[in-house]
C-alpha positions in Angstrom: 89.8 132.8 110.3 87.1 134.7 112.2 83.7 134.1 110.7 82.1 137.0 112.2 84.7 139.6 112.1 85.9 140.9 109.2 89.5 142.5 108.9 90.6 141.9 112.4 93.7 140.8 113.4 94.6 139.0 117.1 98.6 139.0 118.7 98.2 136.2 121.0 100.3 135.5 123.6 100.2 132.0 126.0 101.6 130.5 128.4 101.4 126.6 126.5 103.6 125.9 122.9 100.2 124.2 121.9 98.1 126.7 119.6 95.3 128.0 121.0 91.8 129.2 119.7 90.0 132.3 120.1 87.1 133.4 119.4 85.4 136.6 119.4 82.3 137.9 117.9 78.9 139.4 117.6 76.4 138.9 119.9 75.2 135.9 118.2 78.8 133.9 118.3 78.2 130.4 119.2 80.9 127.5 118.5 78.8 125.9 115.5 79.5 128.7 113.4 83.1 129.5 114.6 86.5 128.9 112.3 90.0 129.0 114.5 92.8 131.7 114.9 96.0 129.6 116.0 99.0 131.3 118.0 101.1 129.6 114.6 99.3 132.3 112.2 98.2 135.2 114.9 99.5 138.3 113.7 99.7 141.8 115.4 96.9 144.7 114.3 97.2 148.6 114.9 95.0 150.8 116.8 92.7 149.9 119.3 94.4 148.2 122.3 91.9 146.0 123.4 93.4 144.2 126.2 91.3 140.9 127.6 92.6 137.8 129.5 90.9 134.4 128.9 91.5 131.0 130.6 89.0 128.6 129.5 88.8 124.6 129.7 87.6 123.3 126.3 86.7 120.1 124.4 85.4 119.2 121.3 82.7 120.8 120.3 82.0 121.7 123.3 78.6 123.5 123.9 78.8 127.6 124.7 77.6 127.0 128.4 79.8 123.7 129.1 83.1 125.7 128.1 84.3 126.5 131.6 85.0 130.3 130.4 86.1 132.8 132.9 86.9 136.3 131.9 89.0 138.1 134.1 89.0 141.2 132.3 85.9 142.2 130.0 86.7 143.5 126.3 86.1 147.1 126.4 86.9 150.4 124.2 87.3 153.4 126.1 86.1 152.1 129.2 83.1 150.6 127.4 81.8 146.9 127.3 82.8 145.5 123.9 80.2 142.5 124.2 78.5 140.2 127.2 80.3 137.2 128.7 78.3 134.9 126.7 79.4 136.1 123.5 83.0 135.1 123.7 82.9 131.8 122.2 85.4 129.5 122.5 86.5 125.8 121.0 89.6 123.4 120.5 90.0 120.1 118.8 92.8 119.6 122.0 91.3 119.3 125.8 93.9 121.1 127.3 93.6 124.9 129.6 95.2 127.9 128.3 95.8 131.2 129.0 95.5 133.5 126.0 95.6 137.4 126.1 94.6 139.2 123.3 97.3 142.5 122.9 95.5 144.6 119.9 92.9 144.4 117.6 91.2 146.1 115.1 87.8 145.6 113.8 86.8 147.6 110.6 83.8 146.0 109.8 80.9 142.9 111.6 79.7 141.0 109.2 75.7 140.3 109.5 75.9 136.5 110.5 73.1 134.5 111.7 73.0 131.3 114.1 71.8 128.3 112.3 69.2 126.5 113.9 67.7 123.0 113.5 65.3 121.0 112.7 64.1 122.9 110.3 61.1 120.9 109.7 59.7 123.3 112.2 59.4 125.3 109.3 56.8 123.3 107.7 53.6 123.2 109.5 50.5 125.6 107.7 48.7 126.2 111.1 50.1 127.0 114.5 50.4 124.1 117.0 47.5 124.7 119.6 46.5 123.2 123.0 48.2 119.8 122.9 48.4 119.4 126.4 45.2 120.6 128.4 45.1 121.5 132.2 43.5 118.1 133.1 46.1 116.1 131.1 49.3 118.0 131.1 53.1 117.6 129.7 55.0 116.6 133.1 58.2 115.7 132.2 59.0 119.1 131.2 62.7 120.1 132.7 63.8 123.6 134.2 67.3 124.0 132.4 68.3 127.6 134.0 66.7 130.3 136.2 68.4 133.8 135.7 68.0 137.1 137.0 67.3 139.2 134.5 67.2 142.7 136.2 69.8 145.2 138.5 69.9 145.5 142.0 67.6 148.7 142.1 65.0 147.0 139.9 61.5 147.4 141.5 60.8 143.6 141.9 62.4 140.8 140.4 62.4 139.2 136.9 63.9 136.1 136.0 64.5 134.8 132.4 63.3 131.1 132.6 64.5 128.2 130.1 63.1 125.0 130.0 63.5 122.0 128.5 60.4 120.1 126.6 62.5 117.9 124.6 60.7 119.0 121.4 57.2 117.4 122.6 55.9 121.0 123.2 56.3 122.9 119.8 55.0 126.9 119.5 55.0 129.6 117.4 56.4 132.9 118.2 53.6 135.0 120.2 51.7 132.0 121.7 51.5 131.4 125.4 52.6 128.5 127.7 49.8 127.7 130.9 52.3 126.6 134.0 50.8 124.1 136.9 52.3 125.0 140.1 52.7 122.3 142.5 50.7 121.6 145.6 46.9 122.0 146.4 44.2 124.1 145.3 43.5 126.0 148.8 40.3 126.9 146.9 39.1 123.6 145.4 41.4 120.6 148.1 42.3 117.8 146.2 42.4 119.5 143.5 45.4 120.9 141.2 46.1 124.8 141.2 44.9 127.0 137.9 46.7 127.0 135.1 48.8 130.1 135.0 49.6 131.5 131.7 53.5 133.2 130.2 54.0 134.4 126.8 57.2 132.3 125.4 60.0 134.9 125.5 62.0 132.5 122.5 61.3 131.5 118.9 60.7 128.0 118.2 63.9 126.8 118.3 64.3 128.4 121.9 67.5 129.4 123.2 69.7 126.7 122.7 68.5 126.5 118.9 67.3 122.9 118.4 63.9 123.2 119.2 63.9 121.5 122.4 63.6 124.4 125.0 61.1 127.4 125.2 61.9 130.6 128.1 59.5 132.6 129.8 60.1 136.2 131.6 58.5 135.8 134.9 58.1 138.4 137.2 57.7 137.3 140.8 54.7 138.7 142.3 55.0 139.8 146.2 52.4 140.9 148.4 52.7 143.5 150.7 50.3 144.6 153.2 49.4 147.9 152.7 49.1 149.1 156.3 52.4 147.4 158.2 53.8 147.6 154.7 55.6 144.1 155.5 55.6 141.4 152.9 52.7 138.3 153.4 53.8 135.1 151.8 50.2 133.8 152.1 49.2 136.3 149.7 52.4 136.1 146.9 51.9 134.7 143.7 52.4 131.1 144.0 53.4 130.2 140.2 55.8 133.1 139.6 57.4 132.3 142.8 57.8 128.5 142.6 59.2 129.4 138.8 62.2 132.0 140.0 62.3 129.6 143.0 62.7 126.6 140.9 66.2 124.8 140.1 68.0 123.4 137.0 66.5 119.9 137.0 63.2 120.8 138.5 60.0 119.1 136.6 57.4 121.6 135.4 54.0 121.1 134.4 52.9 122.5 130.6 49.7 123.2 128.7 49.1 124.7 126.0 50.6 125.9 124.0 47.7 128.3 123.3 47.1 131.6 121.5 46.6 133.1 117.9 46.3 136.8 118.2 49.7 137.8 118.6 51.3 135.6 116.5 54.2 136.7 114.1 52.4 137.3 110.3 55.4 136.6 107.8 53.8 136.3 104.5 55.5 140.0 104.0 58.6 140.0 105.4 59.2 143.5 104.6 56.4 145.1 107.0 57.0 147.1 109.5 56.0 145.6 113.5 55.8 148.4 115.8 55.8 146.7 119.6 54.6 148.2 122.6 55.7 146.6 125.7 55.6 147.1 129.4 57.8 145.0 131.8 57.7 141.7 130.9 55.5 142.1 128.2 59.0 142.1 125.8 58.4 138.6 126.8 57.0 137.7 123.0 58.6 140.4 121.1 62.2 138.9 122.1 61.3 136.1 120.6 59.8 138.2 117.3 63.3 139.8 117.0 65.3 136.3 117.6 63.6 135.5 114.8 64.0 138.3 112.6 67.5 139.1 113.9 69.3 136.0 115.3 68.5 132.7 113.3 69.1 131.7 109.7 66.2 129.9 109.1 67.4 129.6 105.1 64.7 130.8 102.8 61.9 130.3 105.2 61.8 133.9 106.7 64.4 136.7 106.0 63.4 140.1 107.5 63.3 142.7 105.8 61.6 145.0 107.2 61.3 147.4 109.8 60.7 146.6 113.4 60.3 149.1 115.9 60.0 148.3 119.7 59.1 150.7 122.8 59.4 149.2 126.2 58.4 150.8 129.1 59.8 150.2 132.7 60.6 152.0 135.8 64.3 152.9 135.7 67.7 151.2 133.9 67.9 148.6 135.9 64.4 147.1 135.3 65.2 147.2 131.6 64.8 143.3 130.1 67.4 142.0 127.4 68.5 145.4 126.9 71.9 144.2 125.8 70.3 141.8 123.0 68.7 144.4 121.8 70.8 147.0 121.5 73.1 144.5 119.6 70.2 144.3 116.8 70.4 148.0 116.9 74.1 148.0 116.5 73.8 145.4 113.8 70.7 146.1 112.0 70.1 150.1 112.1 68.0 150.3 109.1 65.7 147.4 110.2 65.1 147.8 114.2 64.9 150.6 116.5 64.3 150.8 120.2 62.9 153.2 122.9 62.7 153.1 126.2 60.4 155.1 128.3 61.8 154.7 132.1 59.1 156.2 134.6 61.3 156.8 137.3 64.5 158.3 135.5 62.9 160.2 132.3 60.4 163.4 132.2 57.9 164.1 129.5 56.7 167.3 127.6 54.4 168.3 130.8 57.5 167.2 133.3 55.7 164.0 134.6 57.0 160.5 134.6 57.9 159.2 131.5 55.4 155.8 130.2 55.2 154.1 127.1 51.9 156.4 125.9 53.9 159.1 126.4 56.6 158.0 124.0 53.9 156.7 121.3 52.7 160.2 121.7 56.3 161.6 120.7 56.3 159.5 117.6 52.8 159.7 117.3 52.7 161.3 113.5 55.4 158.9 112.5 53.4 155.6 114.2 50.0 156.7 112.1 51.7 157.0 108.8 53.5 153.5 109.1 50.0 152.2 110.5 48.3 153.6 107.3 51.2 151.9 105.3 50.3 148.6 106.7 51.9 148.5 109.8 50.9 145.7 112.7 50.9 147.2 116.1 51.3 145.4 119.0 50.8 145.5 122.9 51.6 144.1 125.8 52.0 143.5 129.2 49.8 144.7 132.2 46.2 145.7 131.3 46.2 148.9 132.9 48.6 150.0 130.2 45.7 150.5 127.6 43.6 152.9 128.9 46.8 155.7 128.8 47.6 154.1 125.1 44.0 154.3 123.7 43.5 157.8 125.2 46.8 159.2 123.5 45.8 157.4 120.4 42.5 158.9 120.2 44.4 162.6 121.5 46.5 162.0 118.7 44.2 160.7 116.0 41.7 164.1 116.7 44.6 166.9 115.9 45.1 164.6 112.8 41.4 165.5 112.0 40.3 161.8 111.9 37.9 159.2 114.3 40.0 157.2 116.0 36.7 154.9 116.8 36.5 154.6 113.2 40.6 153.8 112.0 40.9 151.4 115.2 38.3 149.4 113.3 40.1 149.5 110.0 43.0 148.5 112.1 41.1 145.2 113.0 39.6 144.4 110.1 42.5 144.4 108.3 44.4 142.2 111.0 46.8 145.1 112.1 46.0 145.1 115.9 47.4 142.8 118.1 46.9 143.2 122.3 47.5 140.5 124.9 47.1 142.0 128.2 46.7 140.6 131.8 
């Protein structure tokens, strides 16, 4: 059986008599929550000639980043990716390599399936966890797990997407913030530490490997370059986003925090509707929002409902951050997410300019006030200089309605709709 697929049907073909496993699925396939299809029972499915070739090492339960998988060939239907390398999950009870091809399948129908996540004591607390480890007094055993690339070759600048392990001594909510001590010496203050430098978590509590252990950030590296010779000056490059997308699996990291109230998750309606407004990598705490609402089973404690509704602004396609995660919501969940994208270097707007985020709230502009006057919580952020063009359209917008925007911003904040963390 297929626990994430409904209806399909696998031919298999290998080169070993031992039965083989494969396993494909949604997005959110990982081998806790996979049943086996052996070569014994595979049986052959009409119509969509799917053609992929697997050879995989794999163990006993066997994590999704340990299985040695290598895709020669990606899954694709009429020349289009069927799902990313990490979501072809595979597992054996036998440790021996095999070659599997899958010859035709047909999928009628995914099922919604969540990834299970633990502990779920994590669940409990009444009041977000805040500050346990202060700048003078740090975590320093903190571990960097992975450092990955997160954006295309013609990406302005480079973002990395940045796990690390805390070994569960660090706990967060969704929306807070981690501070980061870079090592070396304050050139400012010698013999003394660098400033805390603070990164929204980009993962839910349980972090990406789902145990509660890790937390990621979306870093940005920041480069300097002199105006004038137009040459890059290390002196002047940010010295914690570079020694973080510098850093290497197994490099310690110093924590504080975790800090922050302002733009964390409210879930005591888990129908409302969370319109996000992100620039770069501000998505950094709204991944983690629709982890939550999208990805984990977290039993009865939260089960979304609702709507959630995310623009993210960046300069062209190949800037764009987890686009593939969340177009798989958008796939999976069309009644409950949806996602725009203003790229400033690719897209026009009405008056033919460059394309922003403002300019998309603008487009939507009578749709985002009625949700707001519903109850909708609005969120921003990313760069600071992205609120000025915001609030101006807001206002704009708010005037042809015939109503103060001075005066609904404030109803907006007294009733604990408005949410902005900006640097």
């Amino acid at each position: 059986m297929i626990s994430n697929i409904s209806q399909s049907k696998y031919l298999i073909t290998t080169g070993s008599t031992r039965a083989a496993s494969l396993f494909a699925a949604s997005p959110f396939c990982f081998p806790e929550q996979l049943e086996t299809i052996s070569t014994d029972h595979a049986t052959m499915a009409h119509a969509l000639g799917a053609m992929a070739s697997v050879s995989a090492s794999v163990a006993p339960d066997a994590s999704l980043r340990k299985a040695g998988l290598k895709v020669q060939n990606s899954f694709s239907f009429n020349n289009k990716l069927w799902m990313p390398l990490t979501s072809v999950c595979l597992k054996s009870r036998t440790a021996s390599t095999y070659r599997c091809k899958v010859v035709s399948m047909s999928v009628q129908q995914t099922v919604k399936s969540k990834v299970p996540v633990q502990p779920l004591e994590l669940e409990n607390a009444k009041e977000p966890p805040l500050n346990l480890y202060k700048p003078k007094e740090p975590y320093t055993t903190a571990t960097i797990v992975s450092v990955e690339r997160l954006v295309g070759p013609n990406a302005p600048g480079e973002t990395c997407h940045i796990v690390i392990d805390h070994g569960g001594n660090v706990p967060y909510w969704e929306g807070q913030s981690y501070g980061v001590i870079p090592p070396g010496e304050n050139p400012k203050k010698p013999g003394n530490p660098h400033n805390v430098r603070l990164y929204s978590i980009a993962s839910t509590r349980y972090g990406d490997s789902f145990d509660g252990k890790t937390a990621s950030l979306c870093v940005r590296r920041a480069v300097y370059y002199d105006p004038e010779t137009g040459k890059e000056d290390p002196s002047k490059n940010g010295i914690c986003s570079n020694f973080l997308c510098d850093s290497k699996p197994g490099d310690k990291i110093q924590l504080t925090g975790p800090s922050g109230k302002i733009m964390l998750l409210p879930e005591d309606n888990p129908n409302a509707t969370h319109i996000m407004i992100a620039t770069g990598t501000g998505v950094a705490p709204f991944r983690g929002y629709l982890r939550r609402m999208f990805m984990e089973d977290v039993t009865s404690s939260y089960k979304f409902g609702g709507l959630s509704w995310l623009f993210l602004g960046v300069a062209n396609s190949d800037s764009l951050l987890y686009d593939e995660e969340f177009n798989s919501y958008l796939k999976i969940y069309p009644d409950n997410f949806r996602y725009d994208k203003a790229l400033s270097r690719e897209q026009k707007n009405k008056s033919g300019g460059k394309m922003y985020v403002q300019d998309k709230i603008e487009e939507y502009s009578d749709e985002i006030f009625k949700l707001l006057d519903k109850g909708a919580h609005i969120y921003f952020c990313g760069l600071k200089g992205m609120m000025p063009g915001i609030q101006d359209t807001l206002k704009r917008v708010a005037e042809q309605r015939g109503e103060s925007w001075e005066a609904k911003l404030s109803q907006l904040k007294k009733n604990k709709q408005w949410h902005v963390e900006v640097y």
